[in-house]
Structures are given as C-alpha cells and as structure tokens.
C-alpha positions in Angstrom: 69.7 105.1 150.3 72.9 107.5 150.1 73.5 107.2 146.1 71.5 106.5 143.1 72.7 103.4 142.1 71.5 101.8 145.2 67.9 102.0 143.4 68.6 99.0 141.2 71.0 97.2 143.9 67.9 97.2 145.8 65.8 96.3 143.5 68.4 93.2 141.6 68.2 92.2 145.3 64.8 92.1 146.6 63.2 90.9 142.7 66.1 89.3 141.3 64.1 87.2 139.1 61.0 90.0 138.5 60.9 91.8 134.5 62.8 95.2 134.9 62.8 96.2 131.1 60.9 95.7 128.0 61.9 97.4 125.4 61.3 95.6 122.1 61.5 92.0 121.9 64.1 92.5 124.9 62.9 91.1 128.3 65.4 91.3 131.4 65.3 91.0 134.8 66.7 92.9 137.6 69.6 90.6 138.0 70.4 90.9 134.3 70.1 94.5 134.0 72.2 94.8 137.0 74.9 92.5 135.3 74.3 94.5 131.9 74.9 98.2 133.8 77.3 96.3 135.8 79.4 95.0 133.0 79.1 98.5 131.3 80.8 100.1 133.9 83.5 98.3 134.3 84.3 98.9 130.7 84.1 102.5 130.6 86.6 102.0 133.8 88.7 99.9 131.7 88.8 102.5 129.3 89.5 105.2 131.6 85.8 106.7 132.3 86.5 107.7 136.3 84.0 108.3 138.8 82.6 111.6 138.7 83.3 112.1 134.8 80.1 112.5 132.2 78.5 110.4 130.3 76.3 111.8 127.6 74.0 109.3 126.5 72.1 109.7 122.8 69.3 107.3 122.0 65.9 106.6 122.2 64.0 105.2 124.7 65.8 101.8 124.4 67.1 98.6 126.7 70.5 99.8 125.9 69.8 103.2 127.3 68.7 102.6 130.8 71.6 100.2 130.6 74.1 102.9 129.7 72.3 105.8 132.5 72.8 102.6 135.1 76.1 101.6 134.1 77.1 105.4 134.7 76.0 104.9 138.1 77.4 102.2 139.0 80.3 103.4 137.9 80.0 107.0 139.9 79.8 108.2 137.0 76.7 111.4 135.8 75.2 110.4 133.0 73.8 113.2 130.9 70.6 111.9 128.3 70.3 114.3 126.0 67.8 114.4 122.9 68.0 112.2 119.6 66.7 115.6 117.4 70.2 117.0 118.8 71.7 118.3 115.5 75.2 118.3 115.7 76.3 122.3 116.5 74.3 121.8 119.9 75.4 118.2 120.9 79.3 119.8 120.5 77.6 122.4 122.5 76.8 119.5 125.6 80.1 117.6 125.2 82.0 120.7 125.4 80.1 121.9 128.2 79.4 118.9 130.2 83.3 117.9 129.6 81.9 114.1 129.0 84.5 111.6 129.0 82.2 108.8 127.3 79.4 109.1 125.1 76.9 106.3 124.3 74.8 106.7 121.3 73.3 105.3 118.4 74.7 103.9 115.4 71.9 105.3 113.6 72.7 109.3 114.6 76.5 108.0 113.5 76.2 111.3 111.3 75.5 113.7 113.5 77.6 112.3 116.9 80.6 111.1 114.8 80.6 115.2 113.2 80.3 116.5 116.8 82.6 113.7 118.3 85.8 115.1 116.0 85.1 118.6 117.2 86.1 117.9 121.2 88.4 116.6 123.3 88.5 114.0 126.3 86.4 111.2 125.0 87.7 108.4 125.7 84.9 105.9 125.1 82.3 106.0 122.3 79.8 103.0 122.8 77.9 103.0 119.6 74.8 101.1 119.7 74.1 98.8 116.1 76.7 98.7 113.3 79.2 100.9 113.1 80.5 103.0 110.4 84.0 102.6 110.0 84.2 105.3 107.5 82.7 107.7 109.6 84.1 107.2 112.7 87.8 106.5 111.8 90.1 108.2 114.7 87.6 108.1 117.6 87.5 105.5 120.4 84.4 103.8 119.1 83.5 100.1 120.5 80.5 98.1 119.5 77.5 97.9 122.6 77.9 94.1 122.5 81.6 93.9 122.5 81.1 97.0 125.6 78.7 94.5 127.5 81.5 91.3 127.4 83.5 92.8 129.9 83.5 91.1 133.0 81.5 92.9 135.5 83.3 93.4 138.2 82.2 95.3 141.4 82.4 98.9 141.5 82.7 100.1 144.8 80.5 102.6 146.4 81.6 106.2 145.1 80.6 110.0 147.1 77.8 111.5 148.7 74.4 111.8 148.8 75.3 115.8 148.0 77.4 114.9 144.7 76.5 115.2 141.4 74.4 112.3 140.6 72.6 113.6 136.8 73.1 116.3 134.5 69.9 117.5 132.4 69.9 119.8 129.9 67.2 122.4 129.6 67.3 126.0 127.5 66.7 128.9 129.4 65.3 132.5 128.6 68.6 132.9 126.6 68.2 129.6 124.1 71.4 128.5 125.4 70.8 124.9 126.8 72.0 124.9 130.5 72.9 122.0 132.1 70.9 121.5 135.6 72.4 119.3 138.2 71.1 116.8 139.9 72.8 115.3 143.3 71.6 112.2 144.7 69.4 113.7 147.2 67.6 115.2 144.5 67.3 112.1 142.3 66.4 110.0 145.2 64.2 112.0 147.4 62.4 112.5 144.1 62.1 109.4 143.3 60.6 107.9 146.8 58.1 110.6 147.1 56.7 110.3 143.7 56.7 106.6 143.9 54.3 106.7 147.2 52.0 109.5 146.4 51.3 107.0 142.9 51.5 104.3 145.6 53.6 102.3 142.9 54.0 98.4 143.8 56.3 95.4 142.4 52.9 94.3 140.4 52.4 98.0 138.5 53.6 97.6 134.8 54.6 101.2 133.8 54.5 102.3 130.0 57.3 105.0 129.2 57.2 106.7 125.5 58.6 109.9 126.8 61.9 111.0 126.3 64.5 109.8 128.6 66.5 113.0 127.4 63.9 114.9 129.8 63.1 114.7 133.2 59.6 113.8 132.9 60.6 110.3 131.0 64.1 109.9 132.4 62.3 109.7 136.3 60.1 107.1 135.3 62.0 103.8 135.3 64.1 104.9 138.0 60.2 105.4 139.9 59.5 102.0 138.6 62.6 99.9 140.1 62.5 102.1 143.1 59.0 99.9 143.9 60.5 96.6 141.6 57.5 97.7 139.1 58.1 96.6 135.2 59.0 99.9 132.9 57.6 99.3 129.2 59.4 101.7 126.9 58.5 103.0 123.4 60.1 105.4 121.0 57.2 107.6 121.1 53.5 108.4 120.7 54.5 109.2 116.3 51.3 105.9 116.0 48.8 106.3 119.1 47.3 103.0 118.0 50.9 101.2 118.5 51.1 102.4 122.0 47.3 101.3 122.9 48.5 97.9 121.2 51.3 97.5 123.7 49.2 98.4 126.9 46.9 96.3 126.1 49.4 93.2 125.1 51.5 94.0 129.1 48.7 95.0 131.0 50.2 98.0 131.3 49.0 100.0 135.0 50.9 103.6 134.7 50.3 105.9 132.0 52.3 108.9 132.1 51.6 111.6 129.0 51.9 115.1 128.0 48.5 116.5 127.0 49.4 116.3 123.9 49.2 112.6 124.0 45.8 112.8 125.7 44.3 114.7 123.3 45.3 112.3 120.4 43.8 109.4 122.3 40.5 111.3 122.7 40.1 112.2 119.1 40.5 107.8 118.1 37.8 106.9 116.2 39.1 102.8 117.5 40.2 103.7 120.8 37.0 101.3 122.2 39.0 98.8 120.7 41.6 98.4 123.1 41.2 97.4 126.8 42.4 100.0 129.0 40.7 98.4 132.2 44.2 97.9 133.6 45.2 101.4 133.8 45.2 102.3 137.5 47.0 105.8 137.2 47.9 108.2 134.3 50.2 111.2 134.6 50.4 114.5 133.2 53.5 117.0 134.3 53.5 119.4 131.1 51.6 122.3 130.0 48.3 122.1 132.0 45.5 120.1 130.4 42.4 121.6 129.1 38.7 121.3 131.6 37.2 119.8 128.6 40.2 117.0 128.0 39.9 117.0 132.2 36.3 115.8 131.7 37.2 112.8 129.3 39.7 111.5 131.2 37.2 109.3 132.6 36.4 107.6 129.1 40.1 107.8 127.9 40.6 105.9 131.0 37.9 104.4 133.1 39.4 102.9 136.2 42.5 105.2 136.1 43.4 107.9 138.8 44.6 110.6 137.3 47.4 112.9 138.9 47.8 116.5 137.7 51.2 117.2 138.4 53.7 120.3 138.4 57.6 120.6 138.3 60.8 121.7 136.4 63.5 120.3 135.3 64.9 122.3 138.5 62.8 121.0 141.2 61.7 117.5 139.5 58.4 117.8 141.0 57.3 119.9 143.2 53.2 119.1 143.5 50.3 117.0 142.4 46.7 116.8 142.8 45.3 113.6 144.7 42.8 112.6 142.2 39.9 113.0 144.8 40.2 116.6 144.4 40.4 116.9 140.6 36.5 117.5 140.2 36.5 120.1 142.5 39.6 122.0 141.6 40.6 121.1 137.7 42.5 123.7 136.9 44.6 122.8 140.0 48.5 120.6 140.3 47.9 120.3 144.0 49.9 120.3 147.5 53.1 120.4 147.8 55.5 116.9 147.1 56.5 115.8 150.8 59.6 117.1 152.8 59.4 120.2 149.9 57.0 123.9 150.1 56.3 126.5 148.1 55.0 129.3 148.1 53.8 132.8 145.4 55.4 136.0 146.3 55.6 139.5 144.8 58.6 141.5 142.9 59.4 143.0 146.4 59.8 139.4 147.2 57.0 139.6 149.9 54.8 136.7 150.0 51.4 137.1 148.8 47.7 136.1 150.2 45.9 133.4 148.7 44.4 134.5 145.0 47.1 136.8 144.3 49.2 135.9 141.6 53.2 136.6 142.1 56.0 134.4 140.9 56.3 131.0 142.1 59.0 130.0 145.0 59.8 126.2 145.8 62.2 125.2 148.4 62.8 121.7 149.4 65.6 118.7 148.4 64.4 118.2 145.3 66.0 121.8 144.3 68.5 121.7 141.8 72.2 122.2 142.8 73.2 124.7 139.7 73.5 125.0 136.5 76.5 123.4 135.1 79.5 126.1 134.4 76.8 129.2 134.9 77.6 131.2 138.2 75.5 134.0 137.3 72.3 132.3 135.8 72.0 129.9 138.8 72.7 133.2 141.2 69.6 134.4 139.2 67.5 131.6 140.1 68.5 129.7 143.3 68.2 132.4 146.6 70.9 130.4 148.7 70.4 126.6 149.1 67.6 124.4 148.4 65.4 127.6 147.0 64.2 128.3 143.6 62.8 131.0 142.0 60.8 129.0 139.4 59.6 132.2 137.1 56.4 130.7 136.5 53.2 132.9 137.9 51.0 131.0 139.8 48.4 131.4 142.8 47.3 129.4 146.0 43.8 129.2 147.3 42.9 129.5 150.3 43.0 125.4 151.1 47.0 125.9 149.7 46.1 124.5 146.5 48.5 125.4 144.1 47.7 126.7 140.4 49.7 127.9 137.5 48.8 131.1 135.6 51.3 131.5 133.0 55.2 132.3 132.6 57.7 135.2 133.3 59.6 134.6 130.5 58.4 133.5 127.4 59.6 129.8 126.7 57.0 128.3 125.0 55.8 124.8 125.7 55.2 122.9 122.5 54.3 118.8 121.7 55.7 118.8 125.8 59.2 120.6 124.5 60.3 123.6 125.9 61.1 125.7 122.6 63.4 129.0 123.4 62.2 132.0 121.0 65.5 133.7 120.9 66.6 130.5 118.7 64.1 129.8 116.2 64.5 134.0 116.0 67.6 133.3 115.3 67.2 130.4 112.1 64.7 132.8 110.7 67.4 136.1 110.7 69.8 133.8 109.3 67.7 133.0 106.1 67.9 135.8 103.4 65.5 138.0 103.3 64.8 138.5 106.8 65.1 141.8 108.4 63.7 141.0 111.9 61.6 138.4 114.0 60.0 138.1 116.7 58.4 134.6 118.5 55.7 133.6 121.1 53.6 131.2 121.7 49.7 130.6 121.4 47.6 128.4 122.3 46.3 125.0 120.5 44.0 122.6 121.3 46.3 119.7 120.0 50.6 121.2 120.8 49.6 123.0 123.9 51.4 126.0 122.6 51.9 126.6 118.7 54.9 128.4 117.6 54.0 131.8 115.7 56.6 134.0 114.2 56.2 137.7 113.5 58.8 138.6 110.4 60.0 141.9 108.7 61.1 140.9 105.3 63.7 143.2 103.5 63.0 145.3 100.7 62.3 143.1 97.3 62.0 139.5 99.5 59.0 137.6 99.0 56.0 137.0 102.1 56.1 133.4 101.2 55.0 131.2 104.5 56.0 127.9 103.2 59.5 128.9 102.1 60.8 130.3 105.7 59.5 127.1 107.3 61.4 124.5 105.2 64.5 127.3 105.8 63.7 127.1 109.5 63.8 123.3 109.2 67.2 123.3 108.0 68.4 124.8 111.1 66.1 123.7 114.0 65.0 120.3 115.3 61.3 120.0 114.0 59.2 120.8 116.9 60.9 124.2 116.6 60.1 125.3 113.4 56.6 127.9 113.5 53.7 126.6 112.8 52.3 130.1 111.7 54.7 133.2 110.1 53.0 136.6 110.0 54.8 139.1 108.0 54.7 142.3 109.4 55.9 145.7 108.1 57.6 146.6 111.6 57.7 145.1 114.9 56.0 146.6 118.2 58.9 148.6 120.1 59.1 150.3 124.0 60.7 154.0 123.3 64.0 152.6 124.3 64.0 150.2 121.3 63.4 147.0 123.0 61.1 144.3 121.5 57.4 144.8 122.9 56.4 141.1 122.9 53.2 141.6 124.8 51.7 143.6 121.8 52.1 140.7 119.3 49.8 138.9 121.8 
C-alpha cells in the first residue's frame, strides 16, 4: 500500500459483505462504508474541496465520523479530527491554522462551530450532522449529512505519495498552543500494519473503540481494525462503565483498548462479575503508565485477555510495546521497539547512554512525524533531520533493551488520558479577578493518572475561595482542564533571575 485510502479499498474488496462499523443502531459493511466515504467525497469535490485541502472533522465517535475521515481520503484530501470539548476561540485557532477547506461537524456543537465558522475564510463545505439551525448558520455553506451522502459516488482517482500529507493531529506543546502534527501515509500506514501484527488482529476480532477519534490513540484504531477486515465498535465514551461492559458483552467484543483511567474504573465495579468478559483476547493501554497494583488485576478485569503495555506520541504513533509474556517480569516496562523503528536514551551532550541511565528519549523510524503544521522552529526543536525525534520524555533501557519511562522534560500533564498544557489553565486563572499569579503541575492520582493542582497569589483584599476560581476556570477551559486542587500561596518559588521554580511546588 502507497496511500491510506487503500486500507478500506482493500478491505471493501477482500470482506465486502463482513460488518465494518457499529456505531449505534447503525450496522454497515465494508462495501457500504466504502460507498458512504465514497459518495462523501465526491461531494466535497463537487463543492470544490480539492485533493490535498483539510478537512477538520468535529464529532464524537460516530458512523458519520469514520465516514467523513474516509471520505477525506478517498478524496486526497487530510482530514484533521479534532476534539468535541473544542470551545470556539481554539477551533478558529485549527481552521485558521490548518487552512481547512471543509469542515464536518455536529449539529449539536452548531453553537460553537457555526461562532468559529463566521470568523474564517475558505470553507467551502460545512457538512453538519443532525438538524440544522438555519438561524445560526445563515451565510455559511452548510449541507445536511444525508443530502451530502446522495451524491453519486463516483471514483476518485488515486491522489500523491506515500511521502504526502496523509492526517493532521492536533496536540498542545510546552507552549499551550495546539500544534498541528503531520502525518504522511508512510506514517499512517506503516503504523497501522505493525500494530495490527504485534496484536495479531484477524477479520474475526471485534474491536470496541470509546476513545476519542480527535486523538491518536482512538483515531488509529478502526483504521487497525479494517487493515485486518476486523469489526470496530464505537462509543461516545467510558462517562457509564456499565454501558460499555453492556456492549462487549452484547458484540463479543475481542480488543479492548483503554487509558488507565478506564481500568481503574472497571476495577473498582461492585457488578463487574456480571458481565462476560471471556471474549476479550487483548486489551490496550498507550497513556500514562498504569499502576503495579492495577498491573496485577488485570488478570480479573480480564481473564483470558493479553494485555499490551504500549508507548508512543502523537509524533511517533507508537513506538513500543510489551509482548504480554514479559509483563510479570518487567511491569513497569512498554517494551521493544515497534518493527522497522529504534530508539534509544541519550544525555544533554546528546551522547547515548548505558543501560539504567536515564537521559531523554530518541526514536527514529517511519512512523516519525513529518512536522508540525506552519511551525519551522518548534519542529527544528524536535525532529534532528529526518525520521528522528527528540520525544522529551526521560526514560531508561535495561540491559535486555527493554524500554521504560521515568517522567517528562517538560511539564504537560497527563490527565483522564488528555494532555493538559499548564501555561493555559495559568492563563484562565490570571484572567479571573483577583489573581495575581499562578502556577500549575501535575500530581499523581490513583483514578486521573495526573490531577491538576494550581498554586495562586491572590491580590490584596480577594478572597482564598477554592470553589469560586474553579467554576471561573470552567468558563474558560474545556473540563478536564480545570484544577482539581487550588492552593493559595502568599508568593511563588523563584530562581534569582526571576523565572518560575516549578520543581519547588513539587
């Protein structure tokens, strides 16, 4: 395979008839979610979407997503998922940025897209999923999903290379600006194969999805699944645990990728004996490392499940696992490197280091990013030439080459499997009166991963009142962003030069 979009031709030919998607009372097929992606495409074509324009696409884990993220490459086009908590300010931010020519969204976030939608130019096609708003959305080039879908689907011809932008993520850096990391086709696809094989998925694995296809994590798993002509389940979410262990059970479900987050909910269900997880043959984990003790349960979460520790970016997809033969004798370990990729831990000097040293973390291979979207200098900062990555996590290798992670260069803080930028939610809490200063990191917790803590210098006369600067953080920050704890401080910890001294809030 040279392009992406050669995953589902392969698939609508070789399982034509085979369940693709389920995704609510929706049931399709390979063929038909060819002809759905198909038909897509030539609409957006007809409404002057080109190959090699972007597609941002804003909606939950639903049929009509993959359909729009297919469609896009079918039509040569890079789709660009991005999160439904988007609030408006940052999702001008990625149409702006990315230049999209289309957006797909829907009808329910109508307030929020149709806000940022006015705001930018170039968009020539809004496909709004459910009713639309005419009040709202007077002006812009709106047309319903179903009338979107009628077009006849006409071929699209095979469009670039396997080096050409194939998807654009977006991820927030050190900075809190959201960067937009490409993705070429070899990245998507070499990906894709490896992580397929090393799960060993097959045409009769049923794979249940409740991760956000705005992230990599979620957004790799049906294209895993039709890569092998498995069945992708998709929910919104793991908001009711027992709703999720309903749907397992009722489609046999045999994948189970999670965040720990997830885990740890499942192992504190009083009813979880009531649902058969005996079909579970694998289950996932690619976010903040899990705990020994949740490590331990895994086996009663999950009797008959393998379970693959795994480690990546958004910048490298994946870059290692741990076959599940090793996991007893090295827990806290994500493994050997993903084939045709290496890495390796090496010191500020960059000089590599001996196994059990810990130094900053270097992957090279094709499943290295291409850039970030629009940002010579940052990807100068951390790509050394091509196919190289400086990750910025701290990690060491034992002396078998196993791969573990210590901890982070910078401080982005992991939390309910987000990646949460300080610098932002510093930024909601100077913007609320009677802040002085703030400062973030994160801690540990046993049920988030990381919890968001928030040291604050009130101005003279304001009140220390916890409860009040979290509901002002929520009006300004999607909700896994706002702190969980505020500490009010009289001054914050300083170097003699002035700078911020995070390390003594921790």
């Amino acid at each position: 395979m040279t392009l992406t979009r050669e995953i589902l031709d392969s698939a609508a030919a070789r399982w034509p008839d085979a369940v693709a998607v389920v995704a609510g009372g929706s049931r399709v097929t390979f063929a038909q979610l060819l002809g759905h992606a198909s038909a897509l495409a030539s609409s957006l074509r007809a409404r002057g979407v080109a190959p090699g324009d972007r597609v941002v696409v804003l909606a939950d884990n639903l049929l009509e997503t993959v359909v729009a993220i297919q469609a896009a490459f079918q039509l040569g086009a890079v789709p660009a998922p991005v999160s439904t908590l988007t609030r408006e300010d940052k999702l001008v931010h990625y149409l702006k940025d990315s230049g999209a020519t289309a957006l797909v969204a829907e009808a329910r976030l109508t307030p929020a897209w149709s806000a940022a939608a006015a705001k930018v130019t170039g968009l020539r096609a809004i496909v709004v999923v459910g009713a639309i708003d005419a009040a709202r959305t007077q002006g812009l080039p709106v047309v319903p999903y179903a009338e979107a879908l009628a077009s006849p689907a006409a071929p699209q011809p095979a469009q670039g290379t396997a080096e050409d932008l194939a998807l654009l993520i977006y991820t927030s850096g050190t900075t809190g600006e959201p960067k937009g990391v490409m993705l070429s086709h070899r990245n998507v696809l070499h990906a894709t194969g490896a992580i397929a094989r090393y799960l060993e998925l097959t045409a009769d694995d049923v794979v249940l999805c409740a991760l956000p296809m705005a992230f990599s994590y979620g957004c790799f798993q049906p294209l895993q699944a039709f890569h092998a002509g498995a069945r992708i389940v998709l929910e919104k979410g793991f908001t009711y645990p027992t709703k999720v262990l309903e749907l397992m059970v009722k489609e046999g479900v045999t994948g189970f990728p999670a965040v720990p987050t997830v885990y740890t909910l499942l192992s504190e269900l009083k009813n979880l004996g009531d649902f058969d997880r005996s079909k579970v043959r694998y289950c996932t984990n690619a976010a903040a490392a899990l705990s020994p003790t949740l490590i331990a349960r895994m086996g009663e979460l999950f009797p008959k499940a393998s379970f693959f520790s795994m480690y990546g970016q958004t910048e490298c997809i994946r870059t290692s696992y741990l076959p599940p033969g090793r996991l007893k004798d090295k827990p806290g370990s994500v493994g050997v490197s993903l084939e045709g990729c290496s890495f390796w831990v090496e010191n500020e000097a960059g000089q590599r280091l001996p196994a059990g040293q810990v130094g900053q973390l270097v992957v090279q291979g094709p499943t290295v990013m291409k850039g970030y979207l629009n940002r010579p200098d940052a990807t100068a900062e951390k790509l050394r030439g091509e196919g190289t990555l400086l990750t910025g996590d701290l990690a060491k290798l034992d002396e078998e080459g196993f791969l573990t992670i210590v901890g982070r260069m910078d401080d982005i803080i992991k939390s309910k499997g987000e990646k949460v930028a300080p610098k932002e939610v510093e930024h909601a809490l100077m913007a609320a009166d009677g802040v002085l200063e703030a400062a973030v990191i994160g801690v540990p917790d046993p049920l988030l991963g990381q919890a968001i803590k928030a040291f604050v210098v009130l101005k003279a006369g304001a009140v220390a009142d916890e409860k009040h600067y979290q509901k002002e953080c929520q009006k300004r920050l999607e909700s896994f962003m706002v702190p969980k704890y505020i500490v009010f401080v009289p001054e914050l910890p300083k170097t003699a030069s002035g700078k911020l001294k995070k390390s003594d809030l921790r």
